[in-house]
C-alpha positions in Angstrom: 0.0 0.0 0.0 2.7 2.4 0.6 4.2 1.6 -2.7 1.4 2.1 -4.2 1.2 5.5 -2.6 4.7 6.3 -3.5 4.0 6.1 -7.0 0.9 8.4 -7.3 2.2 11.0 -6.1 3.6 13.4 -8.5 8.0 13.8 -8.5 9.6 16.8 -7.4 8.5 19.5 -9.4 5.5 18.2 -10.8 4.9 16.5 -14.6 4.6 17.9 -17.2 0.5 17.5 -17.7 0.1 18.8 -13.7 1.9 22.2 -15.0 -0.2 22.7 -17.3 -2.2 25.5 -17.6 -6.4 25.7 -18.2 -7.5 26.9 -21.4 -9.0 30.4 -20.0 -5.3 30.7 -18.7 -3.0 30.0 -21.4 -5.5 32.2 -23.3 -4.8 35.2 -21.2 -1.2 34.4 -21.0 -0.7 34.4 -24.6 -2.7 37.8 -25.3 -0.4 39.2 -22.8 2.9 38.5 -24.3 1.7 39.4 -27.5 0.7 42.6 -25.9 3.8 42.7 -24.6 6.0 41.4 -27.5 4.4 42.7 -30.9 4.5 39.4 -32.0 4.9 35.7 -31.6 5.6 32.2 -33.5 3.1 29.1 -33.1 6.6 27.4 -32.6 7.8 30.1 -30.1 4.3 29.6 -27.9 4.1 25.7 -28.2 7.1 25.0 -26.7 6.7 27.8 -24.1 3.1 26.3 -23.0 4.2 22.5 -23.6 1.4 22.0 -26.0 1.0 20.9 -29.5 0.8 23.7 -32.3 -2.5 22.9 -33.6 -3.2 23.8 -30.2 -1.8 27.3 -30.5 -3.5 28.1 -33.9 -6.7 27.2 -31.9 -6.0 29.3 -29.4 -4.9 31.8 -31.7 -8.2 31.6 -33.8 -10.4 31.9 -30.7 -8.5 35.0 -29.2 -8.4 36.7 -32.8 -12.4 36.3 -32.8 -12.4 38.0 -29.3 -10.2 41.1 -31.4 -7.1 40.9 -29.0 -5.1 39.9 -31.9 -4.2 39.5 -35.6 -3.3 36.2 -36.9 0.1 36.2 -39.0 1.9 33.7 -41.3 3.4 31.3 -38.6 2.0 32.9 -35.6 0.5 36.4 -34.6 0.6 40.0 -33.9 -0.6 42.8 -31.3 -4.5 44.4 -32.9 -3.4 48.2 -34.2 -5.1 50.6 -32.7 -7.4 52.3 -34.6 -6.4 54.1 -37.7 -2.5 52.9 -37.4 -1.2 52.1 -40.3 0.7 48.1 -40.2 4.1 47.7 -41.8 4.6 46.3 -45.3 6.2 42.9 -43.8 3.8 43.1 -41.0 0.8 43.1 -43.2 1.9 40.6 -46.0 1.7 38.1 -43.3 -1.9 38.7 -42.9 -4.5 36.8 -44.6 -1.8 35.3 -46.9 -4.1 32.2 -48.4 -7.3 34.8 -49.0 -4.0 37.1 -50.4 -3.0 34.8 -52.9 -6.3 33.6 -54.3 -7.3 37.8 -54.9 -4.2 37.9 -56.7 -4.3 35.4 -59.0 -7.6 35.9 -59.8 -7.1 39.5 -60.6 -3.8 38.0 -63.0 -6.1 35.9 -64.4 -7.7 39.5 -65.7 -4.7 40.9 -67.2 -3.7 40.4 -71.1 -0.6 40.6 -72.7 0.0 43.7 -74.3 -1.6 45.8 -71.8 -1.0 48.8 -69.3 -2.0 48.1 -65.8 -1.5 50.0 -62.4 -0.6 48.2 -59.0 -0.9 50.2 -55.9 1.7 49.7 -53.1 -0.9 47.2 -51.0 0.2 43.8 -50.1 -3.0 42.0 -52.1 -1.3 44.4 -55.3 1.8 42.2 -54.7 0.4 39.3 -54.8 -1.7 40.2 -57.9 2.3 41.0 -59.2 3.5 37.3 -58.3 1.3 35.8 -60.7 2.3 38.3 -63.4 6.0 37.5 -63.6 6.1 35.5 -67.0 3.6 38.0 -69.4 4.8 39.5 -72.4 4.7 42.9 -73.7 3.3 44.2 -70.2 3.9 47.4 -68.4 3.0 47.6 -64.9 2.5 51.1 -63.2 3.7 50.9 -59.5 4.6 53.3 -56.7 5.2 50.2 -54.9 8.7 49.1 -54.0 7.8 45.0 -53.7 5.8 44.8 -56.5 8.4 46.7 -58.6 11.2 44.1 -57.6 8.6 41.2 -58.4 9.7 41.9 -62.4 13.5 42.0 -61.8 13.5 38.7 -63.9 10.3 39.4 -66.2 11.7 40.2 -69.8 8.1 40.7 -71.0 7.3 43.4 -68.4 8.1 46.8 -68.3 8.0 48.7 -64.7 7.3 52.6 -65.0 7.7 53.9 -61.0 6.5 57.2 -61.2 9.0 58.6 -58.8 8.5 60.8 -55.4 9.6 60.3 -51.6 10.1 56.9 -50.3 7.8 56.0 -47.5 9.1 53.3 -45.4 5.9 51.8 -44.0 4.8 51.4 -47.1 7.8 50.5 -49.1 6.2 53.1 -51.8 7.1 56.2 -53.3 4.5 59.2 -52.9 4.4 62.9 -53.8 3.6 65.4 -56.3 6.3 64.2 -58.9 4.7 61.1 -59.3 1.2 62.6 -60.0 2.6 64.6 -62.4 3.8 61.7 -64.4 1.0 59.7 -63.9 -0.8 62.3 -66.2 1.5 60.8 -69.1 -0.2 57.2 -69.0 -3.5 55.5 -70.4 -4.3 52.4 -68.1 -6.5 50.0 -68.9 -7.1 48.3 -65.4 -5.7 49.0 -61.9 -5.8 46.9 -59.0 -5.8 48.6 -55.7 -5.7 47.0 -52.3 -7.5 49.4 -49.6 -7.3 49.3 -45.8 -11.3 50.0 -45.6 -14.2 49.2 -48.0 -18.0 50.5 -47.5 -20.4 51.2 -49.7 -21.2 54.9 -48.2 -16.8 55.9 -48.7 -15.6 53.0 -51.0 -12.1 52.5 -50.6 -10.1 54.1 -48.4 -6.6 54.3 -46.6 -4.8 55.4 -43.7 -1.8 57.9 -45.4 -2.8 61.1 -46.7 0.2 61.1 -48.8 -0.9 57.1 -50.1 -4.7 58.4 -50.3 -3.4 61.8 -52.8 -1.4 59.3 -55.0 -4.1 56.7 -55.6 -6.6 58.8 -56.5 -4.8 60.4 -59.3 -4.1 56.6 -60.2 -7.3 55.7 -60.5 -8.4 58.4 -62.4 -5.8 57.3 -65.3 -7.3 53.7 -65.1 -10.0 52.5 -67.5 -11.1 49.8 -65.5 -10.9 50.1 -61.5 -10.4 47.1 -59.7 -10.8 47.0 -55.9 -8.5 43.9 -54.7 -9.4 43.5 -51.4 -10.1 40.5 -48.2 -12.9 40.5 -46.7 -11.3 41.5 -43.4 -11.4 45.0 -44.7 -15.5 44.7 -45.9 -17.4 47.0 -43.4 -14.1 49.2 -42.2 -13.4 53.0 -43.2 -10.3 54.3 -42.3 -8.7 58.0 -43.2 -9.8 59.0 -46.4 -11.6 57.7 -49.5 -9.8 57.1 -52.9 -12.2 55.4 -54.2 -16.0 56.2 -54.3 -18.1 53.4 -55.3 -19.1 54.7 -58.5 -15.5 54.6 -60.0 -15.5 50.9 -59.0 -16.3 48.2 -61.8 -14.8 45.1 -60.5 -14.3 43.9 -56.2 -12.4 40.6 -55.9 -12.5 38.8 -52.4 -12.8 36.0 -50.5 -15.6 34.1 -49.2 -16.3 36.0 -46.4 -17.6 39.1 -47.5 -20.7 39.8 -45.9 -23.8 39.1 -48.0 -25.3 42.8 -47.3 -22.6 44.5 -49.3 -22.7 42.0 -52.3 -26.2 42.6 -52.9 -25.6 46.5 -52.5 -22.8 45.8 -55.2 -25.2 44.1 -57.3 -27.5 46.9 -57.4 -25.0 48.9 -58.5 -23.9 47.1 -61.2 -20.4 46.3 -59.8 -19.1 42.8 -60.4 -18.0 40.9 -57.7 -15.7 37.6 -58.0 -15.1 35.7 -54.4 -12.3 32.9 -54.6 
C-alpha cells in the first residue's frame, strides 16, 4: 500500500501535464505576451506552454475572434489601434491564403499587351506574383515590392513614377509622381485598400498614399478593388475610391452578403475565390 502511494504522487517539481495551464489561462497568458511582445511564432508559444501547435492556432483563432489579436503567417501579432497604419512585412503576413487567391484571380484578368497599375498594397503584390512571365506588359507601381517582383520578367516593363520613399509602405508618394502619372493611359488598376464600404468606397490610412491613388485611379479605364474581406465594413482616413469609380471587387468568401447585394444593385461585379 505504501508503494502504491509512492508512485501516485507526482515527483519533485511536478509532470509535465500537472503544470499545465487551463484553457482560460494559457489564453490570457498568450494575449499578454503578445501585448507585450508585438509578435509571436506558433513554434515560439508551443514549446513555451508545452502543447501541440494545432493547439496554438486554436488558441490563436479563438482570441483573434475576441479582437485581441491579428493572426500572421506562422504565428500572430498585437491588434493596431485604430487608424494605425501596419508595416509592409507586418501586413503581407496577414490573410496570406485569402491574399494569394485575390491575386491570381485578378492576373487571371490581365492580357498581354496591356497597361495596368498596381498600388503599393500587399493583395497588389500578390496580384504581381502571378504576373512574372507575361509578355509585352507594363506595370504602373509606386510600390517598392511589386516593382522588384519583375527583376526577372523580360516581357514586363516597370514605370515607378517617382516621389519620396515612405518606409511603412515600401512606396514612393508625392507630387512628382502625380505629375507623371498624367502621361499614362491604363487600362485596369488593381488597388488594395485598408477599408471598403459602400457609403466611402475604398479608403486608406496615409494622406500622402490616399493623394497618390486617386490620381491613379483616375488614369485607369477599369478600377479594380482587390481587397479581403477583413477590410469589408471598415473605413479608415480617407476615401480614394468612391463606389461609383469601382467596376470590378475581388474577395474572398467572407464578405458579408449585405454589401454584395448593394454591389449588385449597383452594377459592380464581384468575384469571391
Amino acid at each position: 500500500m505504501k508503494e502504491s502511494e509512492n508512485k501516485s504522487k507526482p515527483q519533485e517539481g511536478g509532470s509535465l501535464m500537472s503544470d499545465r495551464l487551463f484553457l482560460q489561462e494559457r489564453l490570457d497568458q498568450i494575449a499578454t505576451l503578445i501585448q507585450e511582445l508585438g509578435r509571436v511564432s506558433v513554434a515560439e508559444l508551443a514549446e513555451r506552454f508545452g502543447v501541440s501547435a494545432v493547439t496554438i492556432r486554436n488558441d490563436l483563432a479563438v482570441l483573434e475572434q475576441k479582437g485581441l489579436l491579428i493572426r500572421t503567417h506562422g504565428g500572430a501579432m498585437s491588434k493596431p489601434s485604430s487608424g494605425a497604419e501596419l508595416a509592409f512585412d507586418f501586413r503581407r503576413g496577414l490573410h496570406t491564403v485569402e491574399k494569394e487567391n485575390i491575386g491570381r484571380a485578378a492576373a487571371a484578368m490581365v492580357l498581354d499587351g496591356e497597361a495596368i497599375a498596381l498600388d503599393a498594397s500587399t493583395t497588389a503584390w500578390q496580384v504581381a506574383r502571378h504576373l512574372k512571365d507575361r509578355h509585352e506588359l507594363t506595370v504602373v507601381t509606386n510600390g517598392v515590392f511589386v516593382a522588384l517582383e519583375f527583376l526577372d520578367s523580360p516581357g514586363v516593363t516597370v514605370v515607378m513614377p517617382g516621389g519620396s520613399l515612405r518606409a511603412a509602405s515600401a512606396s514612393l508618394v508625392g507630387d512628382l509622381g502625380v505629375n507623371i502619372l498624367q502621361r499614362y493611359n491604363v487600362q485596369k488598376g488593381f488597388f488594395g485598400a485598408r477599408g471598403f464600404t459602400i457609403a466611402e468606397g475604398l479608403t486608406d490610412v496615409n494622406q500622402y498614399e490616399v493623394e497618390l491613388k486617386r490620381h491613379m485611379v483616375e488614369r485607369c479605364k477599369e478600377v479594380i478593388a482587390v481587397v479581403d474581406s477583413s477590410k469589408w465594413g471598415q473605413v479608415a482616413f480617407a476615401t480614394f475610391a468612391p463606389l461609383d469609380q469601382i467596376d470590378c471587387v475581388i474577395s474572398d468568401a467572407g464578405a458579408p452578403m449585405d454589401m454584395l447585394v448593394a454591389l449588385s444593385e449597383r452594377g459592380i461585379k464581384t468575384i469571391l475565390v
